[in-house]
N, C-alpha and C positions, 0 to 999 in steps of 0.2 A: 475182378468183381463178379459174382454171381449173381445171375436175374432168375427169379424162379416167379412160376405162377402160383397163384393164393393156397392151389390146391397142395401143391409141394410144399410149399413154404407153411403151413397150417399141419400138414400130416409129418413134417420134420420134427421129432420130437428131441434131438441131439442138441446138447446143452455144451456153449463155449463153441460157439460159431466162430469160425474166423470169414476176415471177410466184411464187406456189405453189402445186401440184398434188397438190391430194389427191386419191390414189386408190380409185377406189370399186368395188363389187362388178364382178366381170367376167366374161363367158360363159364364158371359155379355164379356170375353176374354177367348178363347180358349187357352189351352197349348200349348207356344211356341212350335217351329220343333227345331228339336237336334244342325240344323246350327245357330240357332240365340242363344241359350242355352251357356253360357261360361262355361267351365269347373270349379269345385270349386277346390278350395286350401283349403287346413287345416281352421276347423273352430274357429273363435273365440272363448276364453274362459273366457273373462271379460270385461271390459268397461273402461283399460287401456288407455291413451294417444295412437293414432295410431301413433305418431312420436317413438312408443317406439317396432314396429311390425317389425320381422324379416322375411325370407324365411328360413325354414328347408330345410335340403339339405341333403339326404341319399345316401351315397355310398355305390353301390352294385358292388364287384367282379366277374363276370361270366368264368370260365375259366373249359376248359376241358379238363380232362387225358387221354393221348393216353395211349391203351390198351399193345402196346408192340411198339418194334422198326421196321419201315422199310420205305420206301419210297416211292410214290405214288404222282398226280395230285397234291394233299392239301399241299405235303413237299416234297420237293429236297432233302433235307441232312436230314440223319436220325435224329428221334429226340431222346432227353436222356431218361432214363429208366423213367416210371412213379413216383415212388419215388424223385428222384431227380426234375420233373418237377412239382411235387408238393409242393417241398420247395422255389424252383425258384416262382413257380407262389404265393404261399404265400406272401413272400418277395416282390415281384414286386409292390401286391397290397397293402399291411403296406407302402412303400415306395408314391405309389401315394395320399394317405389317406396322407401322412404328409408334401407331397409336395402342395394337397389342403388347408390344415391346412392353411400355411406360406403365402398362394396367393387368399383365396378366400377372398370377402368382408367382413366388420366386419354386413354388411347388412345382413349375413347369419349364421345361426347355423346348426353346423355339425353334425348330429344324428349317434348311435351308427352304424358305417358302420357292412355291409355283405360281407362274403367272401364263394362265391357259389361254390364246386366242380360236377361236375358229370363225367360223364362215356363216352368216344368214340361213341359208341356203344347204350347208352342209351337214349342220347340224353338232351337237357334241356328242363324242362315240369314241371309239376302239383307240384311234391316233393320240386323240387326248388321255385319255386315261393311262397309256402305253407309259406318256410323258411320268405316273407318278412312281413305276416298277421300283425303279434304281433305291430307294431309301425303304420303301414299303413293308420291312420288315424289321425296322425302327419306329415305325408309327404307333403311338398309343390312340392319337386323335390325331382327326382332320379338320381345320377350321373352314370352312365353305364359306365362299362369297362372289360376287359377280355380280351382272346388270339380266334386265329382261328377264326376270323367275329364276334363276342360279339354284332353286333350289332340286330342279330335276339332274342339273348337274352332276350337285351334291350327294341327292340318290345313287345315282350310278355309282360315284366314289365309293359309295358305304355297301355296296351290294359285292361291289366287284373284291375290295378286300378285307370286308369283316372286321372295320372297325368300327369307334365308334366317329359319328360325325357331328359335328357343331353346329349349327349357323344363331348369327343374333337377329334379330328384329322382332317386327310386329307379325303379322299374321300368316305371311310369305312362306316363312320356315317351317309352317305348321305342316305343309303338304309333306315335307321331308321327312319329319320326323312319322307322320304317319303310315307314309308307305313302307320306310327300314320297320318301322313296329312292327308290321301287320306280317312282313317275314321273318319273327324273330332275331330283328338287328337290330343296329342301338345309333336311333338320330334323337338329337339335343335341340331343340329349338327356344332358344336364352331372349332372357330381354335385355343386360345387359353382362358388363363384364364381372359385376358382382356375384349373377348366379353362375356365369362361369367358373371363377373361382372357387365358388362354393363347391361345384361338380369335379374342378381338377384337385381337392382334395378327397372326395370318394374314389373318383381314378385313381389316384394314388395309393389309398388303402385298400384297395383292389387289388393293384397291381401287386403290392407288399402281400397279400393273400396268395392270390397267385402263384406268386412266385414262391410260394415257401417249399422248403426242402430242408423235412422235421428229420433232424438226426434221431435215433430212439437206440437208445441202449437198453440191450435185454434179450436174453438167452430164451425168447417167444418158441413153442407156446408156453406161457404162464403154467406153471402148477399151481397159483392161489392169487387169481386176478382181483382185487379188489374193488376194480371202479369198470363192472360188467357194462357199464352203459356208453364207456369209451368205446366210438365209432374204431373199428381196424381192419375195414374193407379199404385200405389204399388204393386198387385199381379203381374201384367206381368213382374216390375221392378226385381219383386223378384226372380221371377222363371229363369230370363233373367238372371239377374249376380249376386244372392244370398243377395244382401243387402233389410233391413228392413224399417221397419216404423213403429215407435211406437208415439199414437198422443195422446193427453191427453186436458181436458178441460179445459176454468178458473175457474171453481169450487175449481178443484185439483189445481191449480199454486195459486188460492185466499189460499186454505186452506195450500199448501207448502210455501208458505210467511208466514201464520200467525207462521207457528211450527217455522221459522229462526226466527223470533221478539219477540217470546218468550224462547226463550231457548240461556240459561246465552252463553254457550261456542261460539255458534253459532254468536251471536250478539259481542263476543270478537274478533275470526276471523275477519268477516264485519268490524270493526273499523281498527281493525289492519292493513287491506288489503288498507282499505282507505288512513291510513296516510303512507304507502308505497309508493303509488301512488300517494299522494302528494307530498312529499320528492323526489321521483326519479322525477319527473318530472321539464323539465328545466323553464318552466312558470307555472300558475295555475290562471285560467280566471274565477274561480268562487269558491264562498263559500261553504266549505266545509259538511253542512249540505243538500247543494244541490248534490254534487256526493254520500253520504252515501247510498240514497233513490238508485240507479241504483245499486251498490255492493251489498245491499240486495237481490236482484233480481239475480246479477250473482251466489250468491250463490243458491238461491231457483234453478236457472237453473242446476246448475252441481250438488245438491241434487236428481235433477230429473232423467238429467241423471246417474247418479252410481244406483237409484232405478230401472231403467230401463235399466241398460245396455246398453246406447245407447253413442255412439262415435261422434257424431253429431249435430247440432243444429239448428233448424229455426224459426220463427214467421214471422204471418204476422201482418206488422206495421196497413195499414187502417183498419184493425177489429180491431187490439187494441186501436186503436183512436177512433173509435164509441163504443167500449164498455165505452170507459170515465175512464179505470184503469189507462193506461197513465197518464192521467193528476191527478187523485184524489193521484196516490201513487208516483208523481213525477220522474220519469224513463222514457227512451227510449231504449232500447235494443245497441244500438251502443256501448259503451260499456263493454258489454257484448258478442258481436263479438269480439271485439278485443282483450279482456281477453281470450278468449276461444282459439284462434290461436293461442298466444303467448303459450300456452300449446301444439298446436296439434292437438287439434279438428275442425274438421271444422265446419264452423258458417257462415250461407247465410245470408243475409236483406228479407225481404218481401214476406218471405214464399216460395223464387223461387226455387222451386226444382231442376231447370236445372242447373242454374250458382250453387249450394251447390255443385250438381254433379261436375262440372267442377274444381271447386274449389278443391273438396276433391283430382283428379285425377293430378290436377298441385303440389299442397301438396307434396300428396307420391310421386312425379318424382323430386321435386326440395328438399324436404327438408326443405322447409322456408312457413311463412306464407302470405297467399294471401292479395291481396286488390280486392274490388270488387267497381265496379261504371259503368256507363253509358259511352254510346259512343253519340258525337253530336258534328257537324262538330264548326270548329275556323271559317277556311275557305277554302278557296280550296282542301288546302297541310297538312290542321293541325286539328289532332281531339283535345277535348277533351277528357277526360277517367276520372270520375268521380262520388265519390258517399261520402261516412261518413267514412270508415271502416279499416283504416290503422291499422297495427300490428308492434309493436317494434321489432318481429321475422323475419321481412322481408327479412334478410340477410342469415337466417340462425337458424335454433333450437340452434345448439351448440354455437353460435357466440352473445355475448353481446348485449342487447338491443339497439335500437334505440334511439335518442333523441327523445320528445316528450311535446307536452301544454294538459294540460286536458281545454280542451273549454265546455261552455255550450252549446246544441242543440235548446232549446228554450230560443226564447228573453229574456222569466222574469227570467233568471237566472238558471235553470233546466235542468238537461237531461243530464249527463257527456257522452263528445263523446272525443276520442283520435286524435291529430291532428299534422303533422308534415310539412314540405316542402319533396314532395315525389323526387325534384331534387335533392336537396341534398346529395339524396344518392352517395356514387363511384360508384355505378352499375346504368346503363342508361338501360340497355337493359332488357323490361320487354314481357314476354311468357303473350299472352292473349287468353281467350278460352269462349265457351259456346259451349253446348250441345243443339238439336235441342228438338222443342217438342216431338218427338218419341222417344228421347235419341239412334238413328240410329246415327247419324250423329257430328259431335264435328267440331268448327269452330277454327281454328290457327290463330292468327293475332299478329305479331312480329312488336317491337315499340322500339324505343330510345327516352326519355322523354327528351323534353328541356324546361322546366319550369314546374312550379305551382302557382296556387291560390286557393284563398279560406280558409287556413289552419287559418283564423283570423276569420271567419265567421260565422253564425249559422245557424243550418240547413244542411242538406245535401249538402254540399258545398265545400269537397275538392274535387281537378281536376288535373288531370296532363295535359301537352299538349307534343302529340304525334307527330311528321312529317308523311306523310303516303304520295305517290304517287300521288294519286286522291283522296281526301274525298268521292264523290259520288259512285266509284265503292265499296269502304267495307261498305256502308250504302246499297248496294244494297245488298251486300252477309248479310249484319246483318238481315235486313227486315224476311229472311227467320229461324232466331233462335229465338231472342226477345230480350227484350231491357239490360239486366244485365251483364254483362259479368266480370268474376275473371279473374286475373294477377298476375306472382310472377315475380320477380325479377332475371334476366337471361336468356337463351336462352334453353330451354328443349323442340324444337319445334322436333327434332330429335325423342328426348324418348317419346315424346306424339305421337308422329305418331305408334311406336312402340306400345305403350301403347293401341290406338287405335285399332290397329289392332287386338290384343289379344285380346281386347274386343267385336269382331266385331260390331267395328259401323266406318262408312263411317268419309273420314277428308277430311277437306275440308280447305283451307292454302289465306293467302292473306298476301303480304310483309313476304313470307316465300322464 
């Protein structure tokens, strides 16, 4: 594997890369400042489905022994002999650990809790803290608790290893979270386990951000880029909020087809997946030897990624249309988006690294898979919202497929694209997004669909139509992101602001 800097990897202008190049920090961007920097969570350890990514969640007890009995400032009524408050405080904290158990999300895994004692006198410091080393790099979160203010404890936890920390109550935790703020750290202070929950699913779609590591096929740089406003600074992306980029050439994707067309088991799968998706499907608009040619490709893709580790997917379509593979090996990628969601991964159109971003970030906050298409007015009151790319997952990972036609993309019969009536659905109300090109900034655009076309058509050519206020004002807030923009199904305009914000990049809302 070659690792080149932007500068190299940008002035390379040699077509049919073999290989993949990951790009790593480069002079031509300086290292972000610690404010723009997100905090990492636990790093990934495989190239798993992100629909399959939890939050770890450590509980740690901080509680300290009074040295004797008497009464002072800190306690009115004397307290019980240390002994006894040591079983008491034991107890208390088995007790909260099993009432977490019963009420935290199934979004979360509970790691082996800790139960810290110290001394009056001694203080909480270095020996304690030393106690939470051993897991420390499976932590997503720390859940802090304790007696007498736990919540300086708690400080220290969140200072010492940069993640993010918990605590529940009333006004106690407030100090916690204030002091981690105040140095750029991330303390939580909940009232109960329901905003818990609520926050271990932005964790979650964080950490699914995070961890992305976006395959991208394409013989870069571009001779006729089409979506200029697709962010392709992957070093600052990376240093910014820890996700990758691993890019590979058509050399490697000609030579990763040739191994699927040769190899018996491989080409059995392919068949089999084919007449799957014939069979489920409630129409089928073209002959069968013409979707095979695209399912050999979905598999060359997801061979690519598990060899790459990479949770993500993109190509850009007009270089694949001038290189002429398209047309000689019968495929268009669409597809193979929509296969790829229905799993979990997220998968952009046209190389646009902004909308994948947005995409991956609506994913982990809803749970379901994206649609991704264009905005461009009806008329006044009414967009369109429009592109190729529906997913049978749209409802829901865990919730039964969609109905669906497999249509062809090009006239002569070729190019299996997935096609449905996106009204249809019982859920009208779809979350739309796109990230700006500095990936600063993410746009919110809330819709209730009342109708579709296109779903008969060929060509990028299904559409919802949206009602919106003014067509002209969200075509002025669009002008400033660019033209693709993903959607899931539902209202997460709440959790993406949240989501936003942990990420620090700016939101920017219309029909919110």
């Amino acid at each position: 594997m070659k690792f080149l800097t932007r500068r190299r990897f940008m002035n390379n202008a040699t077509t049919g890369v073999t290989g993949a190049m990951a790009l790593t920090q480069t002079p031509l961007y300086p290292a972000v400042s610690a404010r723009d920097r997100v905090l990492q969570l636990s790093p990934a350890v495989d190239s798993r489905s992100p629909k399959d990514v939890r939050i770890t969640v450590k509980p740690v007890g901080n509680y300290m022994i009074h040295e004797g009995i008497w009464t002072g400032p800190c306690r009115w009524d004397p307290n019980p002999p240390p002994e006894e408050e040591k079983a008491l405080f034991r107890k208390r904290f088995q007790q909260s650990v099993e009432d977490m158990r019963s009420k935290l999300s199934e979004d979360a895994e509970i790691l082996e809790p800790l139960y810290n004692e110290f001394s009056e006198a001694g203080g909480f410091g270095e020996a304690e803290l030393r106690m939470l080393d051993r897991d420390a790099q499976s932590v997503d979160a720390y859940f802090a608790s304790g007696n007498v203010y736990p919540q300086y404890a708690a400080a220290l936890v969140g200072e010492r290893y940069k993640r993010p920390v918990v605590m529940i109550g009333q006004y106690v935790p407030w100090d916690m979270s204030a002091r981690l703020r105040s140095k750029d750290l991330e303390g939580y202070a909940l009232e109960d386990y329901s905003e818990f929950n609520n926050l271990i699913t932005i964790l979650r779609a964080r950490k699914v951000f995070q961890q992305m590591n976006l395959l991208v096929i394409s013989d870069i740089p571009y001779k006729n880029r089409p979506a200029p406003s697709a962010c392709m600074n992957f070093g600052e992306l990376h240093n910014r909020f820890g996700l990758r980029a691993t890019i590979i050439g058509y050399r490697e994707m000609a030579a990763a087809r040739e191994a699927v067309l040769n190899d018996g088991q491989s080409m059995e799968e392919v068949n089999t997946l084919t007449d799957d998706l014939m069979r489920d499907a409630d129409e089928v608009r073209m002959e069968r030897q013409s979707i095979l040619p695209t399912v050999v490709m979905y598999r060359v893709v997801k061979n690519l990624m598990q060899k790459y580790n990479c949770n993500a997917f993109t190509m850009e379509c007009f270089e694949l249309c001038s290189s002429k593979l398209s047309h000689d090996w019968k495929f268009v990628p669409c597809l193979i988006h929509s296969l790829l969601k229905d799993e979990g991964y997220t998968s952009g159109c046209e190389g646009d690294v902004n909308v994948t971003m947005a995409m991956n970030l609506l994913m982990g906050v809803a749970r379901r898979a994206a649609f991704m298409g264009n905005f461009f007015p009806k008329d006044e009151s009414t967009m369109y919202f429009g592109h190729n790319v529906p997913s049978r997952k749209m409802l829901g990972f865990d919730q039964p497929g969609l109905p669906y036609a497999l249509q062809n993309f090009i006239r002569a019969g070729w190019g299996a694209k997935v096609q449905m009536d996106l009204s249809s659905l019982p859920e009208k109300t779809m979350t739309i997004a796109r990230c700006d090109p500095l990936i600063r900034k993410i746009l919110l655009v809330k819709g209730e669909i009342s109708g579709c076309v296109g779903h008969r058509e060929v060509g990028c050519s299904l559409r919802a139509t949206i009602p919106v206020p003014n067509t002209r004002d969200l075509v002025k807030k669009a002008r400033n992101y660019g033209f693709h923009f993903a959607g899931v199904y539902g209202d997460y305009t709440r959790e993406m602001m949240q989501l936003a914000e942990m990420l620090r990049m700016e939101v920017e809302t219309y029909n919110v």
